[in-house]
Each structure stands twice: as C-alpha cells, then as structure tokens.
TORKOL-4160 file (C-alpha; in steps of 0.2 Angstrom, whole numbers, padded with zeros to 4 digits, m for minus):
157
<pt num="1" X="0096" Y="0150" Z="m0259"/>
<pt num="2" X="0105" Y="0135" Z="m0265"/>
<pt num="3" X="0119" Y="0139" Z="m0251"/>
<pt num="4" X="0105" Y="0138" Z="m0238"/>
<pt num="5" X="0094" Y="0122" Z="m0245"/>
<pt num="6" X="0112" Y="0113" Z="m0245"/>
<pt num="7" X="0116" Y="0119" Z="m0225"/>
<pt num="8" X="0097" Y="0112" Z="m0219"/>
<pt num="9" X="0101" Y="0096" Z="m0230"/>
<pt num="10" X="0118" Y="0094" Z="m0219"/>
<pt num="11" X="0110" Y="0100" Z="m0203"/>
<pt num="12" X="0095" Y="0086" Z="m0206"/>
<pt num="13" X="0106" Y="0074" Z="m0210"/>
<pt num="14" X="0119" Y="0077" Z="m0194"/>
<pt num="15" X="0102" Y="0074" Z="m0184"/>
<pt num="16" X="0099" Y="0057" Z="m0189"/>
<pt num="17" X="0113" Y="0049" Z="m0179"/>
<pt num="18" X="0107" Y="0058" Z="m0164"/>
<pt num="19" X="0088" Y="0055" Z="m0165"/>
<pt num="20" X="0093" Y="0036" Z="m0168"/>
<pt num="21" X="0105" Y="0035" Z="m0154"/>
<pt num="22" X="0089" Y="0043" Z="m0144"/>
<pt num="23" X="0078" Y="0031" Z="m0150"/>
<pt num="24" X="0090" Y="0017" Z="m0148"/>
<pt num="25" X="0090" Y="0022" Z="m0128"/>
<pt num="26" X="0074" Y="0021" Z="m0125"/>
<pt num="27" X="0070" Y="0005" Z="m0131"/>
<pt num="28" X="0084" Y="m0003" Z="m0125"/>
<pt num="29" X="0078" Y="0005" Z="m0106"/>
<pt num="30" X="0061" Y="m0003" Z="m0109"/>
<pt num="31" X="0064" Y="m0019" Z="m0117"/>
<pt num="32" X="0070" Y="m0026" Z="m0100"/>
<pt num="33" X="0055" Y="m0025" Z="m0092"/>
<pt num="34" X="0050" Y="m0040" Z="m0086"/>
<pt num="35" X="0030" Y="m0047" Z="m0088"/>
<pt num="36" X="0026" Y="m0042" Z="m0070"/>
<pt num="37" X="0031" Y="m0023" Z="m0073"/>
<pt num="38" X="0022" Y="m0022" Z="m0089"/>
<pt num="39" X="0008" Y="m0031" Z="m0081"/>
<pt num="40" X="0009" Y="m0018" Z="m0068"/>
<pt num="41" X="0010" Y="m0003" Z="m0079"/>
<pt num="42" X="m0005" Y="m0008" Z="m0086"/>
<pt num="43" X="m0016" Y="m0012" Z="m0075"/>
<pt num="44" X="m0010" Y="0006" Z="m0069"/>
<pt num="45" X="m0016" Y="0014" Z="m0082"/>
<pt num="46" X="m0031" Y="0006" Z="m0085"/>
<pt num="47" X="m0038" Y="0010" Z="m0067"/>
<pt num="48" X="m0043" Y="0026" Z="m0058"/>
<pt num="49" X="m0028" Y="0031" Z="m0046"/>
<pt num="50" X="m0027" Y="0028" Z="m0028"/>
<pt num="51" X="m0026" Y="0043" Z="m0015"/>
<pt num="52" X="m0011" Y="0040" Z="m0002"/>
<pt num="53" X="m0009" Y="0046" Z="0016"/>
<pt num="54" X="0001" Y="0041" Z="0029"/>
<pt num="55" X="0020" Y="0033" Z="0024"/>
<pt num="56" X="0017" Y="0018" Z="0014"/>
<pt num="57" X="0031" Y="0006" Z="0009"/>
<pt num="58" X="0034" Y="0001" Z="m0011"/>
<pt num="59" X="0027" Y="m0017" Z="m0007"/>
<pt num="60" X="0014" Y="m0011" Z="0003"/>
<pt num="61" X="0006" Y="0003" Z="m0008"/>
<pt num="62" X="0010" Y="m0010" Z="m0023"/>
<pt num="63" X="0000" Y="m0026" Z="m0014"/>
<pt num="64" X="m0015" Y="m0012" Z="m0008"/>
<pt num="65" X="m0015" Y="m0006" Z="m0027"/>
<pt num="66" X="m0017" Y="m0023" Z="m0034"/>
<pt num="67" X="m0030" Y="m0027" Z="m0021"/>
<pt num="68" X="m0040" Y="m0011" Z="m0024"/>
<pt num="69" X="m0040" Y="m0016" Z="m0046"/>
<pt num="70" X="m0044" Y="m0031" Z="m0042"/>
<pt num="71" X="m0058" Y="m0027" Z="m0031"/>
<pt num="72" X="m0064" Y="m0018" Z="m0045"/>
<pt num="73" X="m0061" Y="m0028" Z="m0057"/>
<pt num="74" X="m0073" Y="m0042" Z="m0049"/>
<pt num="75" X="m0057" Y="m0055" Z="m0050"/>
<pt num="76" X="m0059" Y="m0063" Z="m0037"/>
<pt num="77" X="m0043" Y="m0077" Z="m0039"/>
<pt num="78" X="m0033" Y="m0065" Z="m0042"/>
<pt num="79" X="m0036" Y="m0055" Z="m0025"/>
<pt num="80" X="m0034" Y="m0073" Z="m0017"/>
<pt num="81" X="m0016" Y="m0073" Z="m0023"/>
<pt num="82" X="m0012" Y="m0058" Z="m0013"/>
<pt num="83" X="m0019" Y="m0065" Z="0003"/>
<pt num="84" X="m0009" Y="m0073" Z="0018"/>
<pt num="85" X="m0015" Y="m0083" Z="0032"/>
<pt num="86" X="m0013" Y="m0075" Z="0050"/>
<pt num="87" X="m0003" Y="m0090" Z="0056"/>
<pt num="88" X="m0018" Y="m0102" Z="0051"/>
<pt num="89" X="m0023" Y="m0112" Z="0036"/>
<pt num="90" X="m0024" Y="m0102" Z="0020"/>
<pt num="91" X="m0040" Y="m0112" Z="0013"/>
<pt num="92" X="m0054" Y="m0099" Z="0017"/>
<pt num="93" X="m0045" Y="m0085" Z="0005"/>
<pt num="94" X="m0054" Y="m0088" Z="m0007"/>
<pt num="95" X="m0070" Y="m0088" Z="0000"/>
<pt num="96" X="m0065" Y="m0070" Z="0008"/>
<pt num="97" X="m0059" Y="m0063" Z="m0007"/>
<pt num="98" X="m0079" Y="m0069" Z="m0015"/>
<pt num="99" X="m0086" Y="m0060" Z="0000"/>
<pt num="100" X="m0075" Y="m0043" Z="m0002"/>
<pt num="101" X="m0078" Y="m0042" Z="m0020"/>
<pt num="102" X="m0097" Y="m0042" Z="m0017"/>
<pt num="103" X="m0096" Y="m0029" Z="m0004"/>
<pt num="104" X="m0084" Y="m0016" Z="m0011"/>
<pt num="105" X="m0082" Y="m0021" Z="m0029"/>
<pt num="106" X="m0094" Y="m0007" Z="m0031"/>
<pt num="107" X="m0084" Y="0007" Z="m0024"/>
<pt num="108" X="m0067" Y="0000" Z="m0030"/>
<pt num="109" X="m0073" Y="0008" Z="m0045"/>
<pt num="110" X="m0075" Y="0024" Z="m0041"/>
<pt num="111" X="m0062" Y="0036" Z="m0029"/>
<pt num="112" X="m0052" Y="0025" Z="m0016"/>
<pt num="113" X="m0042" Y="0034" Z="m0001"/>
<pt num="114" X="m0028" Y="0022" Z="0006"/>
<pt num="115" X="m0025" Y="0028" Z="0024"/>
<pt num="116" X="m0005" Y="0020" Z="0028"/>
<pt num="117" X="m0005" Y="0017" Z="0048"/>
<pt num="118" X="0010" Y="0011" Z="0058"/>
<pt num="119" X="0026" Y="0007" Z="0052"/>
<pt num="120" X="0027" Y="m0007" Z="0041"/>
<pt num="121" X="0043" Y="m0016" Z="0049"/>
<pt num="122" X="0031" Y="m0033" Z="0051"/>
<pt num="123" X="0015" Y="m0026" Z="0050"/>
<pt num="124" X="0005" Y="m0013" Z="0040"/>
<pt num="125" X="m0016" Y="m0006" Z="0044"/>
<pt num="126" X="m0023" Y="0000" Z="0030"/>
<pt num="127" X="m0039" Y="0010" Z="0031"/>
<pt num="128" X="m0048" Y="0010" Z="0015"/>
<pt num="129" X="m0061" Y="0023" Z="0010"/>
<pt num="130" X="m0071" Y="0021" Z="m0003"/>
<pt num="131" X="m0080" Y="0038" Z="m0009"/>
<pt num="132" X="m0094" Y="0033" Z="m0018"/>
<pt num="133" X="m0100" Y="0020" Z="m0006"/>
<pt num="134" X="m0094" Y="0028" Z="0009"/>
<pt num="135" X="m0089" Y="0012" Z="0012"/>
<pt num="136" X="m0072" Y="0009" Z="0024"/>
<pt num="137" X="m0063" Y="m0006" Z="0024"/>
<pt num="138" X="m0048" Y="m0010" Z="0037"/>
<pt num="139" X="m0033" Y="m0021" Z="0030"/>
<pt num="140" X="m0019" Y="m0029" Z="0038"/>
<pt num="141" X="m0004" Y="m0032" Z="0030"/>
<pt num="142" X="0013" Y="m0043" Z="0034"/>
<pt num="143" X="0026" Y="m0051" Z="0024"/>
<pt num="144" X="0021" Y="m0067" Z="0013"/>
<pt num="145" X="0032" Y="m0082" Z="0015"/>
<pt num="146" X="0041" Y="m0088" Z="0032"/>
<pt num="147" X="0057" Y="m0076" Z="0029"/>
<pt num="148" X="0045" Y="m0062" Z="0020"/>
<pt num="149" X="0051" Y="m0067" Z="0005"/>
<pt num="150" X="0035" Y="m0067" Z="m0004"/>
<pt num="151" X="0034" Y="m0048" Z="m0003"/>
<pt num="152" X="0018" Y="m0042" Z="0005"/>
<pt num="153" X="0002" Y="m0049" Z="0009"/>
<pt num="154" X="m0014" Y="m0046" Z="0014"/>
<pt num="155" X="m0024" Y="m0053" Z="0028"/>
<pt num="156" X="m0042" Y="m0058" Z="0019"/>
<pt num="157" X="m0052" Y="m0060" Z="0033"/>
C-alpha cells in the first residue's frame, strides 16, 4: 500500500509541470488580444446569433453583426460609426441610424437572417430579415476610407 500511495505522489507531482506549461499556453494566446477583439467577443456573447446565407466576407458579416447588436442595443452613436457616405456628405448618419433604431430595434432583439448577395469585391447587398417583426431591411455595403482602408461600411440611408 505504501508502494502505491508513493507511485500516485510521483505521478501527481510529474503532472504539475505539464498542466502549468498548459496553462501557461493559454494565457499567453489570449493575452494578446487587443481591446477590439475582446470588445468583439463580448458583445458576441452577450447577443443572440445571427443566421448567415449566401457568401459573406469576414469584414462584411463583422460590420452587419455589429449593426444588427447595435440595432438592438438602441445605440444609436455607435451604429453611426459604422456608416459611410455614398460619395456624399456623411452629416445625416446620425440622423439615419435614429431612424433605423426606432424601426428595427424591436426585431434586432429577436432572431435575425443576414441574406449575403453579390460578391463583395466593392460592394455588398445585405437583406436582413427580422423574424419576429417580419420586418426586412436591405443594406448596402462598400469599403470605408478612400483606399478601403477603414474596413467595411455601411450605407445608412
């Protein structure tokens, strides 16, 4: 019996170096992410998940996310930072962004369908569909910035 109690002391105690190292990995892996990401995780799981068709882009399912919390989430500032002009003055985003929060903040809330149409090379429709409303609300989407630097944007209109 002592043989035994001494070989689970030496077999616990050749474990610790490994479950250290293992926990050593995984906070090293997440203690570079920066603000935005942890920012963006969060509002991920804090919000009911979007339903995806058609073939959307990383920057364009991340800028229709953000719209789609922040619709929700009855922020309008913050939905005006992901709007772009069409070629025009930007002024009247955030005057839009008032108006879309008060007609689809409602059904943000609930289940959302994102319908990817096109190919985004300049330019991306989105169809939204907004179950519990049976609202539907078309976007248009296009690089931010004149090189489309800024990553995407969305036309508030």
């Amino acid at each position: 019996m002592m043989i035994l109690s001494g070989f689970r002391t030496a077999r616990r105690a050749a474990g610790l170096p490994a479950a250290g190292l293992a926990v050593a990995l995984l906070t090293g892996c997440s203690g570079g992410a920066s603000e935005a990401e942890l920012a963006y995780k969060a509002d991920y799981a804090a919000h009911p998940h979007l339903r995806v068709t058609g073939y959307p882009s990383t920057g364009t399912l991340g800028v229709v996310q953000q719209l789609v919390w922040r619709l929700a989430e009855g922020a309008e500032g913050r939905l005006a930072e992901l709007g772009a002009s069409d070629g025009g003055d930007n002024g009247d985003s955030g005057d839009a962004s008032a108006a879309w929060v008060r007609e689809y903040g409602r059904g943000a809330q609930g289940a959302v369908t994102a319908d990817f149409q096109d190919d985004p090379a300049e330019r991306q429709t989105v169809v939204l569909t907004f179950h519990d409303t049976g609202q539907v609300k078309e976007l248009v989407l296009r690089p931010g910035g004149r090189d489309g630097g800024d990553g995407w944007r969305v036309v508030l209109r």
